[in-house]
C-alpha positions, 0 to 999 in steps of 0.5 A, spaced: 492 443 444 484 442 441 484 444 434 478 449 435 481 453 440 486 459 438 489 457 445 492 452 449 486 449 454 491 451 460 493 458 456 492 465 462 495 471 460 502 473 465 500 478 470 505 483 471 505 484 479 507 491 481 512 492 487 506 497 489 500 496 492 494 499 491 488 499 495 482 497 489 474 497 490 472 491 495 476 488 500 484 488 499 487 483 504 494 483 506 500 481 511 504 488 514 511 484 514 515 490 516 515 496 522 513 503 518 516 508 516 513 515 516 514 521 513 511 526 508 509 526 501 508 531 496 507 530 488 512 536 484 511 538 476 514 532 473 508 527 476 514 524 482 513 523 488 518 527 493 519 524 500 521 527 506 522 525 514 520 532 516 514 536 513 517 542 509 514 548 512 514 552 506 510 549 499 514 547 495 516 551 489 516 544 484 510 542 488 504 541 482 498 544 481 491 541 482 485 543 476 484 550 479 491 551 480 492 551 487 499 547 490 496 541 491 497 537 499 503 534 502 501 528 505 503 524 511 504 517 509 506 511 512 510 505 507 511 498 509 512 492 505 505 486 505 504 481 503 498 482 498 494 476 498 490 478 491 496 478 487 500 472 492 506 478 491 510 481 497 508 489 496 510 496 498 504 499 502 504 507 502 498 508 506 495 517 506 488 515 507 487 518 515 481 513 515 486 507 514 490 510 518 486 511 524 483 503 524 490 501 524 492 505 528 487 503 533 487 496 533 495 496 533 494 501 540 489 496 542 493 490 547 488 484 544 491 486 536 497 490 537 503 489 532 499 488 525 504 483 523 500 478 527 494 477 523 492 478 516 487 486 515 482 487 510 482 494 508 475 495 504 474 500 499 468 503 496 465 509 492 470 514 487 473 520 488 471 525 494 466 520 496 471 515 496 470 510 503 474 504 506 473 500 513 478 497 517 477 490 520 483 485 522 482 478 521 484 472 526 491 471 529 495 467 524 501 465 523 505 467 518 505 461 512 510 458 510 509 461 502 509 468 505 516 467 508 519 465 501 516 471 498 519 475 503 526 471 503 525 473 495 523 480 496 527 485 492 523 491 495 527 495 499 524 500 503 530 504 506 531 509 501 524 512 501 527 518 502 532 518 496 529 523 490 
């Protein structure tokens, strides 16, 4: 340790990695690990999500409020575990964004691409709030690396009880 410097040379601050990814300005890079799960989503009074296979028909009494007062959207989601290449962490991906949705799904419809597990995609995001846009683009076919199968082997995500409130 150098006399002058408060910290060791090599000193970095521990980063805490969350379980859940969430899509930050720029590119997001990552690997789909799992098959989807779908269902619908809404965000009650106490700031929690509620998760439902089907949509309720009705809005929901717990459902909260936006700033005008009004029930805010349930939302349609996919959920699947990634690998997220910013944080070198397998993740949990909950996607409600119809753009994002609809790039993937084109590109998982389309026989050159297919099943998203075998290539790396880039979700880019720009702008805030009500202008908020991303761009979907896959990278090349891949294998998946030897450093993400250890990281899904020692995953601790389970995404099987989505559905449980």
């Amino acid at each position: 340790m150098a006399k002058d410097n408060f910290f060791p040379d090599d000193y970095e601050a521990p980063v805490d990695v969350s379980s859940f990814m969430k899509f930050i300005d720029g590119d997001n890079t990552f690997r789909v690990l799992s098959s989807a799960i779908v269902g619908y989503e809404y965000w009650n009074n106490e700031s929690k999500p509620v998760r439902s296979q089907t949509k309720p028909e009705e809005t929901p009494a717990d459902i909260s409020l936006n700033k005008e007062g009004k029930p805010t959207a349930v939302k349609h989601f996919w959920a699947f575990l990634v690998y997220n290449y910013d944080v070198n962490a397998v993740q949990s991906l909950e996607i409600t964004q119809s753009t994002v949705m609809k790039g993937m799904r084109s590109l998982i419809e389309n026989p050159k691409w297919g099943d998203p597990k075998g290539y790396d995609i880039t979700v880019t995001r720009t702008g805030k709030d009500l202008l908020t846009k991303y761009a979907v683009v896959p990278n090349p076919h891949a294998e998946v690396t030897p450093e993400v199968v250890e990281a899904l082997e020692k995953s601790e995500i389970d995404l099987s009880n989505i559905f449980d409130n």
